[in-house]
C-alpha positions in Angstrom: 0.0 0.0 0.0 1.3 3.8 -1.1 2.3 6.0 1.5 -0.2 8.2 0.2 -3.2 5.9 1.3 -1.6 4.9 4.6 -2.3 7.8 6.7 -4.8 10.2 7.0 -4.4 13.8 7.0 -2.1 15.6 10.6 -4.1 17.7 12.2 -3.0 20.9 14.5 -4.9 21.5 17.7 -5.6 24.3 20.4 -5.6 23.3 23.8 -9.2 24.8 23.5 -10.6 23.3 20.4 -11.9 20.0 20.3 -12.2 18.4 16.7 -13.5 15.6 14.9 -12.3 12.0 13.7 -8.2 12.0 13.7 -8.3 15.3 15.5 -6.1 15.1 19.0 -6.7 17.4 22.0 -3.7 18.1 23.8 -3.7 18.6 27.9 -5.3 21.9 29.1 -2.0 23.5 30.5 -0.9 26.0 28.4 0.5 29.1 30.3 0.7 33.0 29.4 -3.2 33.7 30.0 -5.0 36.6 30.0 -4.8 37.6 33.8 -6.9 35.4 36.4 -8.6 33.7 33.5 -5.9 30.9 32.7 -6.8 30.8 28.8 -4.1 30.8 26.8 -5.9 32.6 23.4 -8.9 31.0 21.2 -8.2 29.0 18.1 -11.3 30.7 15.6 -13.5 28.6 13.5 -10.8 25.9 13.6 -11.8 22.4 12.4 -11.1 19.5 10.9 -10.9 21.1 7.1 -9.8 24.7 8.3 -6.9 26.4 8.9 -7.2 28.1 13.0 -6.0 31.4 14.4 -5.0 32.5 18.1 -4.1 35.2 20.2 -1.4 35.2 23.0 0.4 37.3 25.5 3.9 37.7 24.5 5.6 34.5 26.0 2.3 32.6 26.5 2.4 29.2 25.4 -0.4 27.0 23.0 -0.4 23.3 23.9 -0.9 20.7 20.4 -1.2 17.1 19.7 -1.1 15.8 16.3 -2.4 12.3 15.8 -1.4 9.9 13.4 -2.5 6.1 12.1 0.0 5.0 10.3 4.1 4.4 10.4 4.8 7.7 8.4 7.4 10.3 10.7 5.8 13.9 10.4 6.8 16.5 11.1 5.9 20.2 12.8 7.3 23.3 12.6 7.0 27.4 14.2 8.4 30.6 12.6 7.9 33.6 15.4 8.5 31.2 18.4 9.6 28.4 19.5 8.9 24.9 20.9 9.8 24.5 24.5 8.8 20.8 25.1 7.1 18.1 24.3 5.4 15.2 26.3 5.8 12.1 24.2 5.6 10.8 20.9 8.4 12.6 19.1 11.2 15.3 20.1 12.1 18.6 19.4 15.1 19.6 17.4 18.3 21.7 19.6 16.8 25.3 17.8 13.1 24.1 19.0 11.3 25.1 15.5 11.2 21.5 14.2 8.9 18.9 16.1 9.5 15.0 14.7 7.0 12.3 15.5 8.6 9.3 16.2 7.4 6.2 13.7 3.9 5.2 14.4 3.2 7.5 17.1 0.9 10.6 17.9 2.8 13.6 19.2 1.1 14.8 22.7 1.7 17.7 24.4 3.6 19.9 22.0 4.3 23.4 23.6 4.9 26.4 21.5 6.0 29.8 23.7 5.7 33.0 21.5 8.3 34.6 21.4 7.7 39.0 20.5 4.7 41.1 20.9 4.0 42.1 17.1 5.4 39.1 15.3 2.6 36.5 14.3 4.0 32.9 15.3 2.9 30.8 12.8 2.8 26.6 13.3 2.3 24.0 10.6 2.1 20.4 10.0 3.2 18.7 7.3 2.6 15.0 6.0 6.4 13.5 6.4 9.4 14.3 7.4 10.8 15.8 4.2 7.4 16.7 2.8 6.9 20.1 1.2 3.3 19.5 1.6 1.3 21.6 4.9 -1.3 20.1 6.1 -2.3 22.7 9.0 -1.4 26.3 10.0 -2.1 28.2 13.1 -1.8 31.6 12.7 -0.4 33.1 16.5 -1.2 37.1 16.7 1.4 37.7 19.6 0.4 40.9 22.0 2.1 42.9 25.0 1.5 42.0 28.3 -0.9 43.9 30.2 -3.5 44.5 27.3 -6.3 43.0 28.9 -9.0 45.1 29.3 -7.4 48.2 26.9 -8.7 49.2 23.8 -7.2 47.6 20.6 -8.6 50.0 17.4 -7.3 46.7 15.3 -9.5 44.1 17.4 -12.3 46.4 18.2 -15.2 47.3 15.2 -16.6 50.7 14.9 -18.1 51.3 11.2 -21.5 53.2 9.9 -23.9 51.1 9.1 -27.3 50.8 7.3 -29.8 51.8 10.0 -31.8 48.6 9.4 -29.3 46.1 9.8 -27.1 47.5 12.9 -24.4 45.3 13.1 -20.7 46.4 13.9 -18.0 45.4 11.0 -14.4 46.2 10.4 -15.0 48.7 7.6 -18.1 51.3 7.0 -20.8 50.0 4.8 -20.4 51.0 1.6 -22.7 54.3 1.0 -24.7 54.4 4.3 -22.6 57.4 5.5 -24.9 59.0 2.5 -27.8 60.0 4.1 -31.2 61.4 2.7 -32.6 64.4 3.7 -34.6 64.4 6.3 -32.7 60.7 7.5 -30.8 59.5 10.0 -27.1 58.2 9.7 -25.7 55.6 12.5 -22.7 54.2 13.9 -22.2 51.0 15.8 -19.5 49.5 17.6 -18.4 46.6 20.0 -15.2 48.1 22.0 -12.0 45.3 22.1 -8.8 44.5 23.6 -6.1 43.1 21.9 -7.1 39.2 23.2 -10.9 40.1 21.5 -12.3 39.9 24.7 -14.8 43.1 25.3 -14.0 45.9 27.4 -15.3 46.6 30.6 -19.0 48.2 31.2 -17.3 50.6 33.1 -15.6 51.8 30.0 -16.1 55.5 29.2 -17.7 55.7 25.4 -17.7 59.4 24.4 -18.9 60.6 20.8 -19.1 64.3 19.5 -19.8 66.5 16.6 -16.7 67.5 15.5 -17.8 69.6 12.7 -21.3 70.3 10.9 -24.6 71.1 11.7 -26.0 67.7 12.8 -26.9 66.2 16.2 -26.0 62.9 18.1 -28.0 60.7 20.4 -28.6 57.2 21.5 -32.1 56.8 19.9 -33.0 57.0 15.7 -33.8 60.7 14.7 -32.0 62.4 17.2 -33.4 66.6 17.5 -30.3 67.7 20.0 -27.2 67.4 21.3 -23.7 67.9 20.3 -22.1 65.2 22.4 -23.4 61.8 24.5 -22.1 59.0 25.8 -22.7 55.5 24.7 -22.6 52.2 26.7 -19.7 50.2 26.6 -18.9 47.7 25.0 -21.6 47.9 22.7 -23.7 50.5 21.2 -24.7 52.7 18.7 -24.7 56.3 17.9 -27.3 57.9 15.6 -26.8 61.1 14.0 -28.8 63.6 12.1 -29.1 67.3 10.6 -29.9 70.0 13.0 -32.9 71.7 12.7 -30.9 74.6 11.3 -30.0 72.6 8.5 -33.0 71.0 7.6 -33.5 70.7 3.7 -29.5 71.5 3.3 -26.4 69.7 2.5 -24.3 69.4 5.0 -21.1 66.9 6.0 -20.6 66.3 9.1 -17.6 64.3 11.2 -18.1 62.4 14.6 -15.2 61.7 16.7 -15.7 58.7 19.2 -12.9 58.5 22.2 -12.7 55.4 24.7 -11.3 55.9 27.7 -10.3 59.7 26.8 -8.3 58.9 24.1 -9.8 59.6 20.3 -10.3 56.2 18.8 -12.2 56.8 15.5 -13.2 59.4 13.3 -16.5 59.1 11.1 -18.0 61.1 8.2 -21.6 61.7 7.1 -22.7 63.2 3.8 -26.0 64.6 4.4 -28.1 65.2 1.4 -30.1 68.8 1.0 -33.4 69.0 -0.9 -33.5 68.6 -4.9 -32.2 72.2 -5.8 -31.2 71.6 -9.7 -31.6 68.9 -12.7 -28.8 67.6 -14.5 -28.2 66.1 -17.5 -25.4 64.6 -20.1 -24.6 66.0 -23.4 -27.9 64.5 -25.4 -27.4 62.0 -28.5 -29.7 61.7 -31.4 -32.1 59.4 -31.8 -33.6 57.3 -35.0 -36.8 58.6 -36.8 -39.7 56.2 -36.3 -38.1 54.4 -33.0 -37.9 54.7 -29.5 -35.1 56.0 -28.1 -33.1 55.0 -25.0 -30.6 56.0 -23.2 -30.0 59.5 -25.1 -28.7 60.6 -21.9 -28.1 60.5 -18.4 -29.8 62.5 -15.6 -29.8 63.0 -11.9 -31.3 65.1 -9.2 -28.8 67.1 -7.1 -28.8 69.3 -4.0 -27.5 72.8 -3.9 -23.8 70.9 -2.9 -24.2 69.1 -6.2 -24.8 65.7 -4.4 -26.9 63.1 -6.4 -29.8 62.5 -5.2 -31.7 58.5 -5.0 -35.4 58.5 -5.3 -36.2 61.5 -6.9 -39.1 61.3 -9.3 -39.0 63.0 -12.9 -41.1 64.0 -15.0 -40.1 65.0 -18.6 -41.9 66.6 -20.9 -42.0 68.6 -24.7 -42.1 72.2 -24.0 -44.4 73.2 -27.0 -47.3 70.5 -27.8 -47.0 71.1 -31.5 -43.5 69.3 -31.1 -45.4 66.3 -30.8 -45.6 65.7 -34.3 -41.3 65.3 -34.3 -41.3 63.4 -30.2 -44.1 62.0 -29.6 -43.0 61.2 -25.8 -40.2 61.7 -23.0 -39.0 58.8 -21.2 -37.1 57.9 -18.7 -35.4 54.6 -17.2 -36.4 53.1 -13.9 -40.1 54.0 -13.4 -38.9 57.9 -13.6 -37.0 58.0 -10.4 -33.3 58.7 -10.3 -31.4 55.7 -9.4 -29.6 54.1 -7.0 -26.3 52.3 -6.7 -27.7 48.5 -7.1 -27.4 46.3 -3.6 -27.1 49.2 -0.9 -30.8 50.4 -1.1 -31.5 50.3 2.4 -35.0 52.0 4.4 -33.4 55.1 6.3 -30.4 56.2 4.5 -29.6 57.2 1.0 -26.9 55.5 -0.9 -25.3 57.3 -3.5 -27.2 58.2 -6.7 -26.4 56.7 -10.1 -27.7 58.6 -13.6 -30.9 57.4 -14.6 -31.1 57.3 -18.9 -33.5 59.2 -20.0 -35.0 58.9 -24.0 -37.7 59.9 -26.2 -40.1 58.0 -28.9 -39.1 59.8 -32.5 -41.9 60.0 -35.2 -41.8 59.5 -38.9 -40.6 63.3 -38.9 -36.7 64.7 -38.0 -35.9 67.2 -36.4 -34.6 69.0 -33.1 -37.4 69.8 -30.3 -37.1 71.3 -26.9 -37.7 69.3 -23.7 -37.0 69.5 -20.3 -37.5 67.6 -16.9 -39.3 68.6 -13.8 -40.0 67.4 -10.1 -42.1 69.1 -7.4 -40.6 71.5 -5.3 -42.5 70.5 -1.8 -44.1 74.0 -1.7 -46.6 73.6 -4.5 -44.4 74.2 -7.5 -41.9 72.6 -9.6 -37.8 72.6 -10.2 -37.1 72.7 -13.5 -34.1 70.9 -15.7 -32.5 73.2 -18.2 -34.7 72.9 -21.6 -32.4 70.7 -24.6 -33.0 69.6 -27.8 -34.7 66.1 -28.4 -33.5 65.5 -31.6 -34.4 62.6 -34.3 -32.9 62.0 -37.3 -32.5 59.2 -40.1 -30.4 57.3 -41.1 -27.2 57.5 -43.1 -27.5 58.5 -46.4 -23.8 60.4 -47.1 -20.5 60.4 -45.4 -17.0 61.8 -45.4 -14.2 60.8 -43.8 -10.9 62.8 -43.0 -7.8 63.0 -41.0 -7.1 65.1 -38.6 -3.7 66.7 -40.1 -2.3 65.8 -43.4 0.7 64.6 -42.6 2.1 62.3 -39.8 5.9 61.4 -38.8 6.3 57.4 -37.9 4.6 56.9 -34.3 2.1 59.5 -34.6 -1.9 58.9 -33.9 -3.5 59.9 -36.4 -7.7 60.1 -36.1 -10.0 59.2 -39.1 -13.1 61.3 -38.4 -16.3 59.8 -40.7 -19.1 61.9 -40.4 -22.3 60.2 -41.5 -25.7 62.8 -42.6 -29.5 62.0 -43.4 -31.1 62.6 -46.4 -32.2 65.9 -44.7 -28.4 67.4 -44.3 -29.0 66.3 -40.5 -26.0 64.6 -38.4 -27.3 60.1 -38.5 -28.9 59.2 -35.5 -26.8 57.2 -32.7 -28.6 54.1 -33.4 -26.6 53.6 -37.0 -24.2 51.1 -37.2 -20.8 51.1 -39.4 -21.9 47.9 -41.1 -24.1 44.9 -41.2 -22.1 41.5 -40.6 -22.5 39.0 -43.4 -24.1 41.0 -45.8 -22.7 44.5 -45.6 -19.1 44.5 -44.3 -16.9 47.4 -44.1 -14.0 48.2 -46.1 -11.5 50.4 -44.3 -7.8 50.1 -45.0 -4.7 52.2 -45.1 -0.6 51.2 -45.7 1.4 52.0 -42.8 -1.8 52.7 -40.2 -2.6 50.0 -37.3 -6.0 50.9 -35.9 -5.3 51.2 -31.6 -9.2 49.6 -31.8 -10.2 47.8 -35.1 -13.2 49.4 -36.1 -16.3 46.6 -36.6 -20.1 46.5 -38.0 -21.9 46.6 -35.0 -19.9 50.5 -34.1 -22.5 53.4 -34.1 -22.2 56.6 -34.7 -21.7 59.4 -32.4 -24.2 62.5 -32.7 -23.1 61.5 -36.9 -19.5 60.9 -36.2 -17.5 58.0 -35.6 -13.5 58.3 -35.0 -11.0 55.6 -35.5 -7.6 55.8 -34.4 -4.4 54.5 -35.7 -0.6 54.1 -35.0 1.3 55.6 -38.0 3.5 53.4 -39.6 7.8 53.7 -40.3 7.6 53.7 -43.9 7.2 57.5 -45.6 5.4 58.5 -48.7 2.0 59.4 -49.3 -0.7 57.1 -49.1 -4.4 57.2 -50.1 -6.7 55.5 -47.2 -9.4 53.3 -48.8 -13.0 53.7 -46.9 -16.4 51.7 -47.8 -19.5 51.6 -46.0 -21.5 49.6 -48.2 -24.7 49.8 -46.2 -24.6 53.1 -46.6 -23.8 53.5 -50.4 -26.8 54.8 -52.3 -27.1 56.1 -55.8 -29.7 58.3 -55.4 -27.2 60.4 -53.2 -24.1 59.2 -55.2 -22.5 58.2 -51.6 -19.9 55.3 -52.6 -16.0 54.2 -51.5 -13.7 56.7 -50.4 -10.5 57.3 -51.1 -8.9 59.7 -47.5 -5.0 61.2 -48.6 -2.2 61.6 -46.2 1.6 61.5 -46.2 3.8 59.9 -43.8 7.4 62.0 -43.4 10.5 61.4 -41.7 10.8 64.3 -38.8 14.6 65.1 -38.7 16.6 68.0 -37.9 19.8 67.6 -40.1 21.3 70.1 -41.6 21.0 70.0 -45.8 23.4 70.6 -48.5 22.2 73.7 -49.4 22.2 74.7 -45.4 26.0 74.4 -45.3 26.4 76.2 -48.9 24.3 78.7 -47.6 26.6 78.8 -44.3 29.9 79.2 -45.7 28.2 82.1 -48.6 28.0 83.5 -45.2 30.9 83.1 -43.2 33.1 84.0 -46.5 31.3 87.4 -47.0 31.7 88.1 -43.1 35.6 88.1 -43.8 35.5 90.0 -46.5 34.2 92.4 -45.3 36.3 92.3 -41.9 39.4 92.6 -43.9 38.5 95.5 -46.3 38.1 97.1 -42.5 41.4 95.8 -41.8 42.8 97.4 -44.9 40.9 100.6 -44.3 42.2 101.4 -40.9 46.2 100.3 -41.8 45.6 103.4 -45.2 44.8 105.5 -42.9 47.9 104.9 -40.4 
């Protein structure tokens, strides 16, 4: 029988943790507890199939067995401490970091001291003697004497958190220190020492407004106070805008101290009513369709924060329009959006754009349109008023570069702008090509596109850009173009042929530099010796 099948899997154990099937459990005696308690740390969802973890007092020891069922020697090593002794069933090499079982035996009473607060010691098992292969590791975070009952910011858990679900976690939740208008933004925590063991209830837990015009208190919806004290070790804090802020944006940052000492620092946007209506640069949409995503849109306080849960309304601004948009739309039942998973019922995660559209007739053309949502006082805010605009499809284009001439390395950018038969820019919706039936053509010596160009590419309010790396060789070129979905003889569009030149940038001097030079230099003496001659005459 193979080694392989003739043991099962070493196993690493806690003096506290009792496991399953081949799992040992070494003699309660480990040393180096927390004060008057006589635990030596707590191995942490350890088992069978998991790797564990501890925590010790610097020069507290962790008692392990590791059991065996076959004639296979194992063995057991620590980094970041060492192995002080060992019961029976093996020995311990002169430097204690190596533990051998001896054949056929299970190794009880293994004792592993840590050795410096700050320094994880880290144990691990392997399946033989010269086996490469670990089994188990127990991860040792090694502390200072005398941490018992003293705050540990990396072992304790203050974060913000959605009001409905109030538990503490080792980061914020993402979004919830958003809050709505109006809302309520909270902050809960479970106060640690370094051996994860909860502080006192005599603790002092002390939170304040630091900055902003909000309030703090130990119940939701809090209408005073700048400062309160929480329970220890658990709590939370719940914070809202003053009443002199209501309806405006304000941030606000909550200090929390423990024991008189500042232990965290926490940040709340709150959000202000809707003040203003925002939207993207519109496209163009496709007579006879309807139109999505033409742009983007959100609701925004007077800070410029987006606002979740706003409803819009858009509409055409003159009803005769209707004959070119028949109707404004917008994604999401008409309410701005939010950030997808961190809806929660009492604060307001951050805002995402919401696309907004409209349904194009038979007819092109440009018509204004604008968005609105009620005010709270009986009237309306108002988005800026833009052009809805539909037109068809592709009936010419054009194509140039954006400099006629290029030096090896350039970018150069192909601009193809595409027009209805109405002289209007195409609509978005147009593609480059149709695959199968009408590919496209485009080609050029010396040019590598930095993103091929494909069939299913749109246009661009009527413009699509290409982009290429310009080539070594110089000369001029002609760049071959064809569209052939869009090639139609009743508006003569067909191929294209786009020029440009590829030169070699250099600055050596020429022939004719250096003739020109010397021309120069040979008048320059010339005349300095006529000068010469001159002065000597008159001596």
């Amino acid at each position: 029988m193979s080694t392989k099948t003739n043991f099962k899997r070493i196993a690493l154990v806690a003096v506290a943790a009792l496991g399953a099937g081949v799992l040992s459990v070494a003699p309660a005696s480990a040393t180096g507890a927390l004060s008057g308690t006589g635990q030596t740390g707590v191995i942490v969802a350890y088992d069978n199939s998991a790797d564990g973890t501890a925590t010790l007092v610097v020069g507290g020891t962790l008692t392990l067995g590791v059991a065996l069922t076959s004639e296979v020697v194992n063995k057991v090593t620590v980094s970041g401490g060492t192995f002080t002794s060992i019961t029976s069933g093996g020995s311990v090499d002169a430097a204690g970091t190596t533990a051998s079982s001896a054949a056929g035996e299970a190794i009880v009473g293994l004792v592993a001291k840590a050795a410096t607060a700050g320094t994880n010691m880290v144990i691990k098992s392997y399946a033989g003697p010269t086996s490469g292969t670990v089994i188990d590791t127990i991860t040792v975070t090694v502390v200072a004497a005398g941490v018992s009952g003293v705050f540990s910011a990396a072992k304790s858990l203050i974060s913000i958190v959605d009001d409905n679900v109030r538990t503490p976690a080792a980061a914020d939740v993402a979004y919830a220190n958003i809050v709505a208008n109006g809302d309520t933004g909270v902050i809960s925590y479970t106060m640690n020492d370094a051996l994860v063991a909860t502080l006192p209830t005599t603790t002092i837990v002390y939170a304040s407004v630091a900055s902003g015009g909000c309030v703090i208190g130990l119940a939701d919806a809090p209408t005073a106070g700048r400062i309160v004290v929480g329970e220890s070790p658990t709590d939370d804090l719940y914070v809202a805008q003053s009443a002199a802020f209501e309806d405006l944006a304000t941030t606000c940052v909550i200090d929390i101290e423990v024991a008189g000492a500042k232990v965290a620092t926490k940040t709340f946007i709150f959000q202000g009513a809707v003040a203003s209506i925002n939207y993207t640069t519109p496209g163009r949409g496709a007579q006879s369709a309807t139109n999505t995503a033409m742009a983007y849109i959100t609701a925004n306080d007077a800070a410029g924060n987006a606002i979740a849960g706003v409803t819009l309304t858009g509409a055409i601004v003159n009803a005769a329009d209707g004959t070119v948009v028949s109707a404004v739309t917008m994604s999401n039942s008409n309410v701005t959006k939010t950030d997808a998973g961190t809806i929660n019922a009492f604060t307001s995660p951050a805002a995402v754009p919401a696309s907004i559209g409209w349904n194009c007739t038979a007819v092109v053309g440009s018509v204004p349109v604008r968005f609105s949502t009620p005010n709270g006082t009986g009237g309306f805010i108002y988005s800026a008023t833009f052009n809805a605009t539909c037109s068809g499809n592709p009936a010419t284009y054009t194509a140039s570069f954006d400099k006629a001439s290029y030096v090896p390395g350039d970018i150069a950018t192909l601009t193809i702008t595409a027009k209805d038969s109405k002289g209007n820019l195409t609509n978005d919706a147009a593609t480059l090509g149709t695959a199968s039936t009408y590919e496209i053509a485009i080609a050029g010596s010396n040019l590598t596109a930095v993103a091929a160009p494909t069939n299913a590419d749109t246009f661009t309010n009527g413009v699509k850009t290409i982009k290429y790396i310009v080539g070594s060789t110089t000369g001029s070129y002609q760049l071959s173009l064809n569209l052939p979905k869009w090639n139609t003889t009743t508006y003569s569009q067909s191929a294209l042929a786009v020029a440009y030149k590829i030169a070699t940038s250099t600055t050596a001097t020429t022939n004719e530099d250096v003739l020109k030079a010397i021309v120069s230099l040979i008048a320059s003496i010339n005349k300095q010796i006529a000068l010469l001659q001159k002065a000597l005459l008159k001596k």
